[in-house]
ZAKE-331236 format. One record per atom (N, C-alpha, C): x, y, z; atom name; residue in one letter. Coordinates in steps of 0.2 Angstrom, whole numbers. Layout:
BEGIN
R     X     Y     Z atomo residuo
R     X     Y     Z    CA       A
...
This chain:
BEGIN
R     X     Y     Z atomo residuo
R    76    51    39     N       X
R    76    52    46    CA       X
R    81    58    48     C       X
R    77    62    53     N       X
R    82    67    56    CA       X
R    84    67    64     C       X
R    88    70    66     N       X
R    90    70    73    CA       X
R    87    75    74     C       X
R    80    77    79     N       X
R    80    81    84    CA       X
R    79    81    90     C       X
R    85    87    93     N       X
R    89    85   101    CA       X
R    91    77   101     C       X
R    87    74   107     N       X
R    90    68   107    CA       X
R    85    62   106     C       X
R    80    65   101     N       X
R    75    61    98    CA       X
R    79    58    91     C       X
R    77    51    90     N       X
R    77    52    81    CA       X
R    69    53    79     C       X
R    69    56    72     N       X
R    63    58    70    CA       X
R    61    54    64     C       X
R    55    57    61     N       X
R    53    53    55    CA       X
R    47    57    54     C       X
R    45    58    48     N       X
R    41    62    44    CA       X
R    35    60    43     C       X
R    28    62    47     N       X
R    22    61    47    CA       X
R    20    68    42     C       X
R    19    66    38     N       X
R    17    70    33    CA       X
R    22    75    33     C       X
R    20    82    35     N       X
R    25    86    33    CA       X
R    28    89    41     C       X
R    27    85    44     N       X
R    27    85    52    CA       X
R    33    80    53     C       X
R    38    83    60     N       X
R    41    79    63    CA       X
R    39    76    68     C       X
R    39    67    69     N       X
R    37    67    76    CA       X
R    41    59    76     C       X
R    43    59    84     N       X
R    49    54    87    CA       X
R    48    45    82     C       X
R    53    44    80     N       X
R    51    39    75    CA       X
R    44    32    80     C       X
R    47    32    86     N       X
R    42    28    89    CA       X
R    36    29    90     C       X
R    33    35    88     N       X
R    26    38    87    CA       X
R    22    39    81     C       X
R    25    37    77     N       X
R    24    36    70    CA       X
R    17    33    68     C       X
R    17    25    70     N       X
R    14    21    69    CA       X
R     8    22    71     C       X
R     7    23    78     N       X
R     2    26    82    CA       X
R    -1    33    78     C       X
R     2    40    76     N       X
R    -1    43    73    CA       X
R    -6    40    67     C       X
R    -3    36    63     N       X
R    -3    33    55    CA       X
R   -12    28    56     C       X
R    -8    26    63     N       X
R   -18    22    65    CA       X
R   -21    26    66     C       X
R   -21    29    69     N       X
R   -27    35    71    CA       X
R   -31    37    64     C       X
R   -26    39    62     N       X
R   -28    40    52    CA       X
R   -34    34    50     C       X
R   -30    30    51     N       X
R   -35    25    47    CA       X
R   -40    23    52     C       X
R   -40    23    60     N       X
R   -48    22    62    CA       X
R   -50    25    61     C       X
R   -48    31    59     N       X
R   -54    38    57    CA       X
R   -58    37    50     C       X
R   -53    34    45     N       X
R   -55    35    37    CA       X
R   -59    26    38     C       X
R   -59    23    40     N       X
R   -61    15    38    CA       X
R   -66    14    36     C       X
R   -71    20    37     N       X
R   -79    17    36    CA       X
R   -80    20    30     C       X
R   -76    26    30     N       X
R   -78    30    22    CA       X
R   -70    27    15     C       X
R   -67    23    17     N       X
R   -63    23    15    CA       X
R   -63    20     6     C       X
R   -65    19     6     N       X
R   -68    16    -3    CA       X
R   -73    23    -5     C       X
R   -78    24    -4     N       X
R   -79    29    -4    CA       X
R   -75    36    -8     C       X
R   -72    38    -1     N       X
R   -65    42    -3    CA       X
R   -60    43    -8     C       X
R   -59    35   -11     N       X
R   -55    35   -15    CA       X
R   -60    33   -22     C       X
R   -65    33   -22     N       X
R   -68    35   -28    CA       X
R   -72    41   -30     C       X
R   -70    46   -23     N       X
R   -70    53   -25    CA       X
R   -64    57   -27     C       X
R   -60    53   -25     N       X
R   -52    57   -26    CA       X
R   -48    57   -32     C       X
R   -49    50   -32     N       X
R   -48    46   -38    CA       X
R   -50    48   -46     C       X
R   -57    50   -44     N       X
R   -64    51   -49    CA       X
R   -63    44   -53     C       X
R   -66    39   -48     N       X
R   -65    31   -48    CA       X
R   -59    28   -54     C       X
R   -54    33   -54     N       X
R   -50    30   -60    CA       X
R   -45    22   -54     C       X
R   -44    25   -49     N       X
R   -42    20   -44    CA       X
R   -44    12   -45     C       X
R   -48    11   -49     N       X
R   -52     3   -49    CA       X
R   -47     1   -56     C       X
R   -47     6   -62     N       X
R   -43     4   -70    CA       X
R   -36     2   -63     C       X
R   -32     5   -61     N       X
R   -27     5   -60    CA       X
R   -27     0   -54     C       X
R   -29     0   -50     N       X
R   -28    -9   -48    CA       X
R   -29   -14   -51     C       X
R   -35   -13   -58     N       X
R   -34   -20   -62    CA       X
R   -28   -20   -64     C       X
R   -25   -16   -66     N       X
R   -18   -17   -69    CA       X
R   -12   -19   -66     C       X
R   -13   -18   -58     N       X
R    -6   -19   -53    CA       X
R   -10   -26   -51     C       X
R   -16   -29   -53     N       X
R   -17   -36   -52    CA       X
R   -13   -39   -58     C       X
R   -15   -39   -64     N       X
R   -11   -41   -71    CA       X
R    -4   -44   -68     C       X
R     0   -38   -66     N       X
R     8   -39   -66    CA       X
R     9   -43   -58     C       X
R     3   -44   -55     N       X
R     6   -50   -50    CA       X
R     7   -53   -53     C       X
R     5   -53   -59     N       X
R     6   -61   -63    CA       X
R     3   -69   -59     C       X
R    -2   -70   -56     N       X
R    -5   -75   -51    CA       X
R    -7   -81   -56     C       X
R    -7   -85   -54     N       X
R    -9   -93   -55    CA       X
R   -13   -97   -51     C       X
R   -19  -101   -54     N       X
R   -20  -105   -48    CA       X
R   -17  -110   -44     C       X
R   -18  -107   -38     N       X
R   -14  -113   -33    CA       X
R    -9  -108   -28     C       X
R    -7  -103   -32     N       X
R    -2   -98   -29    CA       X
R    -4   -96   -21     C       X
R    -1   -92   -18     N       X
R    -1   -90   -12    CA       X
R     0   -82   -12     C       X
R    -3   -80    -9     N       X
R    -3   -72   -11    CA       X
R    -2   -66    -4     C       X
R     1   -62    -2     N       X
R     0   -59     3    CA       X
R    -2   -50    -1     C       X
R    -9   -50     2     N       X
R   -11   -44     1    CA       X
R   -10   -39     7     C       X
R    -5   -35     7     N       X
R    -1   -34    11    CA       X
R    -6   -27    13     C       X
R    -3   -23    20     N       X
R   -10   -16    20    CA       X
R   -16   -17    15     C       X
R   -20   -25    15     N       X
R   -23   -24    10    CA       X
R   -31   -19    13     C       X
R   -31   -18    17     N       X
R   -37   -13    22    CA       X
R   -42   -18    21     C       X
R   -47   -14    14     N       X
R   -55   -14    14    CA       X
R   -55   -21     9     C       X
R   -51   -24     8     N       X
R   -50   -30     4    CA       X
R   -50   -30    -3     C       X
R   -50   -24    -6     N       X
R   -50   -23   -14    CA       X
R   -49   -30   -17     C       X
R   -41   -28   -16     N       X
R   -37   -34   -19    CA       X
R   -38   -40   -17     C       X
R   -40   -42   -11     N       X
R   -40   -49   -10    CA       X
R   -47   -52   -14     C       X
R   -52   -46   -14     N       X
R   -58   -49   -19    CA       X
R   -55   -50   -26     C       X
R   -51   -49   -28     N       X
R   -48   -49   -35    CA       X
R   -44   -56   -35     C       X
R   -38   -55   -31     N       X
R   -35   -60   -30    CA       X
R   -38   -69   -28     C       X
R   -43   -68   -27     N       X
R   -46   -73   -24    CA       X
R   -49   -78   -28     C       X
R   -53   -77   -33     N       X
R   -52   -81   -40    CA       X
R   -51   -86   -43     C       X
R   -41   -78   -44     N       X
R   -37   -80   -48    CA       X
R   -34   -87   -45     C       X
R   -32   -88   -38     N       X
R   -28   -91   -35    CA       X
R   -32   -97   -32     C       X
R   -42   -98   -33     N       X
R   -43  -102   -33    CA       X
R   -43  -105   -28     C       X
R   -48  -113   -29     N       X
R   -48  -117   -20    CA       X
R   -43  -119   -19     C       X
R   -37  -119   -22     N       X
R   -30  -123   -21    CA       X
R   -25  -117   -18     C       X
R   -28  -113   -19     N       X
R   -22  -107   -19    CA       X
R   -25  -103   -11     C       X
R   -22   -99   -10     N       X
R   -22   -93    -4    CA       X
R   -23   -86    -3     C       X
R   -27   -82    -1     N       X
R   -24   -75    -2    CA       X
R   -24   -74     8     C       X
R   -19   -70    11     N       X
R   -19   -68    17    CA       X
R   -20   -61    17     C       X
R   -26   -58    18     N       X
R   -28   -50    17    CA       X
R   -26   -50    28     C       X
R   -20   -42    26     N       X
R   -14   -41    31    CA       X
R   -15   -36    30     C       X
R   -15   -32    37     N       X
R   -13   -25    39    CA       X
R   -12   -23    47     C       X
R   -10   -17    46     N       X
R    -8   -15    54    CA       X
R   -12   -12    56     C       X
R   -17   -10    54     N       X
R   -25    -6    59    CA       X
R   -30   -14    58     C       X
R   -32   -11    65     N       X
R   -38   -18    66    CA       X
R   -44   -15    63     C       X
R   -46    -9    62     N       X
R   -54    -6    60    CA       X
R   -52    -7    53     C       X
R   -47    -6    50     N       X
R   -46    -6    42    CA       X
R   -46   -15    39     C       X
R   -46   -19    45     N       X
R   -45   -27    43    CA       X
R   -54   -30    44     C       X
R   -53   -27    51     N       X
R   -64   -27    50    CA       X
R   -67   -26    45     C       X
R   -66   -16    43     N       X
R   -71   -17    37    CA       X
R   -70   -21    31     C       X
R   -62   -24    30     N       X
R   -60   -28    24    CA       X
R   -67   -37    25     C       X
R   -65   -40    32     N       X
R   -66   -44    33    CA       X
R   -75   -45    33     C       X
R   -78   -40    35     N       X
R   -85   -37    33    CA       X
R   -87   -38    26     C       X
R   -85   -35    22     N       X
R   -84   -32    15    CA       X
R   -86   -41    12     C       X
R   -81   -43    13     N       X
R   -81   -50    11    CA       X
R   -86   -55    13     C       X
R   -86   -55    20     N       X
R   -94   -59    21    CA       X
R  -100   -55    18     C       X
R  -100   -51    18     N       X
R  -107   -49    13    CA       X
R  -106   -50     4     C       X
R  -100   -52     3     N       X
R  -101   -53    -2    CA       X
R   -99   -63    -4     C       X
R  -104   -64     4     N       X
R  -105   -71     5    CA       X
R   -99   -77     6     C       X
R   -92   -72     7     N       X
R   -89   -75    10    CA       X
R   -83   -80     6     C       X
R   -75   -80     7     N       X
R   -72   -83     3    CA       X
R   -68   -88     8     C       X
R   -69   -93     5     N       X
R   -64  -100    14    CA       X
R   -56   -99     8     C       X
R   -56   -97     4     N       X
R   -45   -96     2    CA       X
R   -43   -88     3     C       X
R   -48   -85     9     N       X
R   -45   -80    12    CA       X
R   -46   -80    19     C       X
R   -39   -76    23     N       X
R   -38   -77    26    CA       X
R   -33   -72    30     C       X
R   -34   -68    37     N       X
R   -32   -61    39    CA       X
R   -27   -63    45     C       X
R   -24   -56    44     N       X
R   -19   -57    47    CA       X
R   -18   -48    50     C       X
R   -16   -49    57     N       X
R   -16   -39    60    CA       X
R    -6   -41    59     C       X
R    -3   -38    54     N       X
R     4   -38    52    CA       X
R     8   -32    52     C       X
R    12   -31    55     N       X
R    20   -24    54    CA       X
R    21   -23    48     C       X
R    22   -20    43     N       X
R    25   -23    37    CA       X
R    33   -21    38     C       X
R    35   -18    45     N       X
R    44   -19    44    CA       X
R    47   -27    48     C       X
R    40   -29    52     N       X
R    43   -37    54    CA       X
R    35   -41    52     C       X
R    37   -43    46     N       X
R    32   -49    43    CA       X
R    31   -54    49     C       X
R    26   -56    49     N       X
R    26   -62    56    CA       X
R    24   -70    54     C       X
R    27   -68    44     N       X
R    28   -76    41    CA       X
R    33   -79    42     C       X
R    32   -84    39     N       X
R    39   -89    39    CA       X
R    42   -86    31     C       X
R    48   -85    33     N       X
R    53   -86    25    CA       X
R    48   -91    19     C       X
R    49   -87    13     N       X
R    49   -90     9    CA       X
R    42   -92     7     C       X
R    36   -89     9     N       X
R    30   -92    10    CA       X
R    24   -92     5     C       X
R    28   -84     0     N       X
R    22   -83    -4    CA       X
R    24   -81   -10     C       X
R    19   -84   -14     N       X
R    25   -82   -23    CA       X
R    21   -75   -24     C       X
R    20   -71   -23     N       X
R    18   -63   -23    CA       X
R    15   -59   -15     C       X
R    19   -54   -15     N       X
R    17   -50   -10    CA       X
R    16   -43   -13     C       X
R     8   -40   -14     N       X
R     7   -34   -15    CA       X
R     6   -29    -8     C       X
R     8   -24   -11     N       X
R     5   -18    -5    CA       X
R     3   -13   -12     C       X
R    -4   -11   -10     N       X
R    -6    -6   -12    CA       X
R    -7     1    -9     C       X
R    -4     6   -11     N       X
R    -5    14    -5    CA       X
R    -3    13     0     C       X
R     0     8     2     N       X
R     3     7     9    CA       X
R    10     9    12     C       X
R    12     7     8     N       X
R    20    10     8    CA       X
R    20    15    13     C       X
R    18    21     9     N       X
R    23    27    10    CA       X
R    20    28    18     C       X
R    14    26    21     N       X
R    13    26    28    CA       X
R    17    22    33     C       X
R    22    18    29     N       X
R    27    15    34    CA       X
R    33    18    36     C       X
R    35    16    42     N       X
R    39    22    44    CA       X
R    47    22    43     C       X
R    48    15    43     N       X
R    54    12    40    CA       X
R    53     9    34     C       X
R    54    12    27     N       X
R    51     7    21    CA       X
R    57     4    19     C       X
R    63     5    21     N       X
R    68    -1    19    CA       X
R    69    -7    22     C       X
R    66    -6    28     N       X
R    65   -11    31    CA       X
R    59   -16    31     C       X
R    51   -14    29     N       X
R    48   -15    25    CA       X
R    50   -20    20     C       X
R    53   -17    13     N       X
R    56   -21    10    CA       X
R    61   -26     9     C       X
R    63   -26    16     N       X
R    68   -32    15    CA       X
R    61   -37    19     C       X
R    59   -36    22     N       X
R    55   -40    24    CA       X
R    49   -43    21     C       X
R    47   -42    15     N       X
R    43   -43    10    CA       X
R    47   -46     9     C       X
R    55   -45     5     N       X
R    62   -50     2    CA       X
R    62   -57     7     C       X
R    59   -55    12     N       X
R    62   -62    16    CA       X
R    56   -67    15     C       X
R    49   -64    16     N       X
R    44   -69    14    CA       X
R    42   -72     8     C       X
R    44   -69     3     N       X
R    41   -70    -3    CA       X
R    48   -75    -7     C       X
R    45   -81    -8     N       X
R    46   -87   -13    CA       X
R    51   -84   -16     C       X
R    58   -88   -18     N       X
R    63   -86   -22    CA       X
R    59   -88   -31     C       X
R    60   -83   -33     N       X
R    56   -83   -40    CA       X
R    50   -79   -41     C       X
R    48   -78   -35     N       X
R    43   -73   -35    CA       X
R    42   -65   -33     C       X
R    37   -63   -32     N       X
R    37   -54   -35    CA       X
R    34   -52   -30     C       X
R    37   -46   -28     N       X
R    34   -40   -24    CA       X
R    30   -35   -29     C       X
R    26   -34   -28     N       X
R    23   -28   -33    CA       X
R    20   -21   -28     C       X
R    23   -16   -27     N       X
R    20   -10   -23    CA       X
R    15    -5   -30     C       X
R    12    -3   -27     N       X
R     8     3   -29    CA       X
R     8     7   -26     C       X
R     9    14   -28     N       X
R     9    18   -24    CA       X
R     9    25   -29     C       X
R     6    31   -25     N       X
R     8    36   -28    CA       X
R    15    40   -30     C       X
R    15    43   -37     N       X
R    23    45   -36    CA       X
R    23    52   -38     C       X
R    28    52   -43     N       X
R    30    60   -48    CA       X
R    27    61   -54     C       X
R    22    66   -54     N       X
R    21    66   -63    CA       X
R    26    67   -66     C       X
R    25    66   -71     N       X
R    32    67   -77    CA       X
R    30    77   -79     C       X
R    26    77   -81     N       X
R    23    83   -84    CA       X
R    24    88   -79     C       X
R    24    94   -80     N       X
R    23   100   -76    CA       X
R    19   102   -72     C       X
R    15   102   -81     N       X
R     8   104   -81    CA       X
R     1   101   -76     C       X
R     3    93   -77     N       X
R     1    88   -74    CA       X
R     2    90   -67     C       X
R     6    88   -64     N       X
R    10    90   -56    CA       X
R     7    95   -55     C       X
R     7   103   -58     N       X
R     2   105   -55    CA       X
R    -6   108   -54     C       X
R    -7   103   -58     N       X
R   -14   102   -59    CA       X
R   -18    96   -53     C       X
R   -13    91   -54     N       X
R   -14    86   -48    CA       X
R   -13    88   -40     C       X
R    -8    93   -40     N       X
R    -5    96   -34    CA       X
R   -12   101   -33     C       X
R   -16   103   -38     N       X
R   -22   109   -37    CA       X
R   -28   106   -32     C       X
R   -29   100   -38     N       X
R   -34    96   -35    CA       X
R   -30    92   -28     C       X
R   -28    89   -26     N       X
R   -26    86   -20    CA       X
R   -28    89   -16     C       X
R   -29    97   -17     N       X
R   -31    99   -11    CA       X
R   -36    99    -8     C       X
R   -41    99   -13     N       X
R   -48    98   -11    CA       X
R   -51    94    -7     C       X
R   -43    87    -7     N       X
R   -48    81    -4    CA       X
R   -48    80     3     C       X
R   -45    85     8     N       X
R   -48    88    15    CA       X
R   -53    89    15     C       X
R   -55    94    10     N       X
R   -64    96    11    CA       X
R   -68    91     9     C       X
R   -66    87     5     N       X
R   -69    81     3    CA       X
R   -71    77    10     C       X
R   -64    75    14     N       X
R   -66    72    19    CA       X
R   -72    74    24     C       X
R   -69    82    28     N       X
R   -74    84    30    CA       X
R   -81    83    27     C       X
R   -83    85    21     N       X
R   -91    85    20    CA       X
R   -93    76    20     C       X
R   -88    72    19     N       X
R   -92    67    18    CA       X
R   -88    60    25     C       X
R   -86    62    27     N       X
R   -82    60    37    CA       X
R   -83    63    43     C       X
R   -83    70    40     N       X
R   -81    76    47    CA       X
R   -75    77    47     C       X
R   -70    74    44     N       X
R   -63    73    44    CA       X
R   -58    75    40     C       X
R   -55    83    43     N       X
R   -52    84    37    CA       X
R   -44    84    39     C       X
R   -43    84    44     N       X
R   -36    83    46    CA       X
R   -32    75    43     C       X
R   -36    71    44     N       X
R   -35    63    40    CA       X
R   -34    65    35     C       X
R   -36    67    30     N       X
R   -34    69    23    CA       X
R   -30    75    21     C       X
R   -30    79    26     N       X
R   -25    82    25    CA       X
R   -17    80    27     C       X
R   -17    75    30     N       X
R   -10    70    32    CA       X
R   -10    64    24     C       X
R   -16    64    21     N       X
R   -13    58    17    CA       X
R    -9    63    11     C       X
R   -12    70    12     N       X
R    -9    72     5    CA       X
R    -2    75     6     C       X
R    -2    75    12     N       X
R     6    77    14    CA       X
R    12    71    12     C       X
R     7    63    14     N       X
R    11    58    14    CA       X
R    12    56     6     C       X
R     8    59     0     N       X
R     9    57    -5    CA       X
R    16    64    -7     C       X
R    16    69    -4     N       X
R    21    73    -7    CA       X
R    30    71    -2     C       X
R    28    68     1     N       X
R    33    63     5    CA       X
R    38    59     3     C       X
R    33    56    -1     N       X
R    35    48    -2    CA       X
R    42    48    -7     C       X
R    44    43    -8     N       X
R    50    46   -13    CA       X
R    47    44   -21     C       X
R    51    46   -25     N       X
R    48    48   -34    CA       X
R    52    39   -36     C       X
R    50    37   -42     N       X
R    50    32   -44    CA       X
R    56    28   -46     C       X
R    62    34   -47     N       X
R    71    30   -45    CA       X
R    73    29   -40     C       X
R    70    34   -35     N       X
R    74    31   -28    CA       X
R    69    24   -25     C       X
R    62    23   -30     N       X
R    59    21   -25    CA       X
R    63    12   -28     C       X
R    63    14   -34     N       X
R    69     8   -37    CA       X
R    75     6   -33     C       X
R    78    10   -32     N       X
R    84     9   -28    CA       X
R    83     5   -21     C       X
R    78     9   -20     N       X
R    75     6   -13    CA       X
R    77    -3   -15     C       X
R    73    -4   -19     N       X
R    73   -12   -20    CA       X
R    77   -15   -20     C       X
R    83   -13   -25     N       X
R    89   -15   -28    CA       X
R    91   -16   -20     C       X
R    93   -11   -16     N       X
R    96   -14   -11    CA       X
R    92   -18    -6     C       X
R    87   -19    -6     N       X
R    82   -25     0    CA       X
R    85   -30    -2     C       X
R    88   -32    -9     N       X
R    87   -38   -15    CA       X
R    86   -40   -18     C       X
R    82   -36   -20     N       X
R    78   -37   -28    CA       X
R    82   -36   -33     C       X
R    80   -40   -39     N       X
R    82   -41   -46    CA       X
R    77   -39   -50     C       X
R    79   -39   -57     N       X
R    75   -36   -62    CA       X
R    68   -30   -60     C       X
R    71   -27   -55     N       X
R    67   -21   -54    CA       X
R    65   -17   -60     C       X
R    59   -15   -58     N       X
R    54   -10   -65    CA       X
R    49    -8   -61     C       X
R    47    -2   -66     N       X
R    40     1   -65    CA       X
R    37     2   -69     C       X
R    33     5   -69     N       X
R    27     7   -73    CA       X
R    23    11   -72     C       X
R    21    19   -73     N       X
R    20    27   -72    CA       X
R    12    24   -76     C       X
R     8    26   -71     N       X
R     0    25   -72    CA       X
R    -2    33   -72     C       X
R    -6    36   -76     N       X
R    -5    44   -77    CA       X
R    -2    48   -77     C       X
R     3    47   -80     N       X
R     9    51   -81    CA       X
R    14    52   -75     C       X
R    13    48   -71     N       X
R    16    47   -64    CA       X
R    14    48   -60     C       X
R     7    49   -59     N       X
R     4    52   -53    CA       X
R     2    46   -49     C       X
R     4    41   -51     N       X
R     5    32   -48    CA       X
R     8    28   -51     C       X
R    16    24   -46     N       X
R    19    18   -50    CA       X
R    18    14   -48     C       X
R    20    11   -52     N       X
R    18     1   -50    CA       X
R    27    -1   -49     C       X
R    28    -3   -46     N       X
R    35    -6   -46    CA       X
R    34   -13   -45     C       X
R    39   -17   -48     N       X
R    38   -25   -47    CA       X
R    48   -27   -46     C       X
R    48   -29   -42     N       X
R    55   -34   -38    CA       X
R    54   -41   -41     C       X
R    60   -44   -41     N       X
R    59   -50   -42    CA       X
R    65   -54   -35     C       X
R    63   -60   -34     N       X
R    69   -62   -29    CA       X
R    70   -70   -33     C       X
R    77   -69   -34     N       X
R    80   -74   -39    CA       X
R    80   -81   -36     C       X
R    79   -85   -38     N       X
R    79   -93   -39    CA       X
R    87   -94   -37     C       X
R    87   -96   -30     N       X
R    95   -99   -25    CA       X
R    98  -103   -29     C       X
């Protein structure tokens, strides 16, 4: 965050704007993208985005019976995955802070005739609106870097999730390779035009590619954790870094 004049500020893609405007800008994004929004990301992706959520499911590590907060989980990817695993005993809470992004989640599901151990929630992810201690995993996938205060964020994931259990973020980060970075840096671009031909919307995606070179690379996003609370911090570089997986642990009192 910066100070300008007597505003404090905060980084909407490559853009400064009053940190209390943030939010508001970040939803407007998402009622714009909601209906094309799976879509989108098996254009960008070139559907590699599906391999890499099976594998940021793997390391929730889930159980039947568990409790799961599928954090910005939008269009409900995760909670149809999660859902399953966790079983009639278990729970998945599919949570986010735009209403049109929890519609089509919540759609998405009834036509796929519908799950009674899911369950929605319109949620802040810098003030969780659970009770301590609630859930033995809390993912966010691609949502992070759209929140405005992510350390606070993460402490508040720290505060809902079960001692023993794990946060797991996905997000985009740093290639390791050069060559990679800017090759991914070439194509990124495209996916403006992408929106426009297949939304009408290219300003939407051109804030999401700002927000991916924003975000922080995959030490600092470690450190983040370290200090919310988290123990045995780790990641895991999915294409050479062009997405990690981080997984927090909160230690048993």
């Amino acid at each position: 965050m910066s100070k300008n004049t007597s505003k404090v500020t905060t980084d909407f893609g490559y853009k400064e704007v009053p940190v209390e405007e943030k939010a508001e800008h970040v939803a407007n994004v998402f009622h714009s993208v909601a209906r094309n929004y799976d879509i989108m990301n098996d254009i960008m992706s070139l559907g590699s985005h599906r391999l890499i959520k099976k594998f940021t499911v793997q390391l929730s590590a889930l159980r039947p019976g568990q409790v799961v907060l599928d954090l910005a989980g939008g269009t409900g990817d995760f909670s149809l995955q999660f859902s399953p695993i966790v079983g009639s005993k278990g729970q998945v809470v599919l949570a986010d802070i735009n209403e049109s992004m929890i519609r089509v989640g919540r759609d998405r599901i009834i036509d796929k005739g519908g799950l009674s151990n899911i369950s929605y929630s319109l949620a802040n992810a810098e003030n969780l609106p659970f009770a301590k201690n609630s859930f033995d995993c809390v993912c966010i996938a691609y949502g992070l870097r759209n929140v405005t205060d992510k350390n606070a964020a993460l402490r508040s994931m720290y505060e809902v999730v079960k001692p023993g259990g794990r946060v797991v973020v996905l997000e985009f980060s740093k290639p390791r390779k050069q060559l990679i970075s800017k090759a991914y840096d070439l194509y990124s671009k495209l996916w403006p035009v992408a929106g426009k031909i297949v939304s009408g919307d290219s300003e939407s995606y051109q804030y999401l590619v700002e927000s991916i070179r924003m975000h922080p690379d995959q030490e600092t996003l470690k450190a983040m954790f370290l200090d919310a609370g988290f123990h045995r911090c780790e990641y895991h570089d999915v294409m050479d870094g062009i997405c990690a997986i981080h997984v927090g642990y909160k230690d048993v009192a």
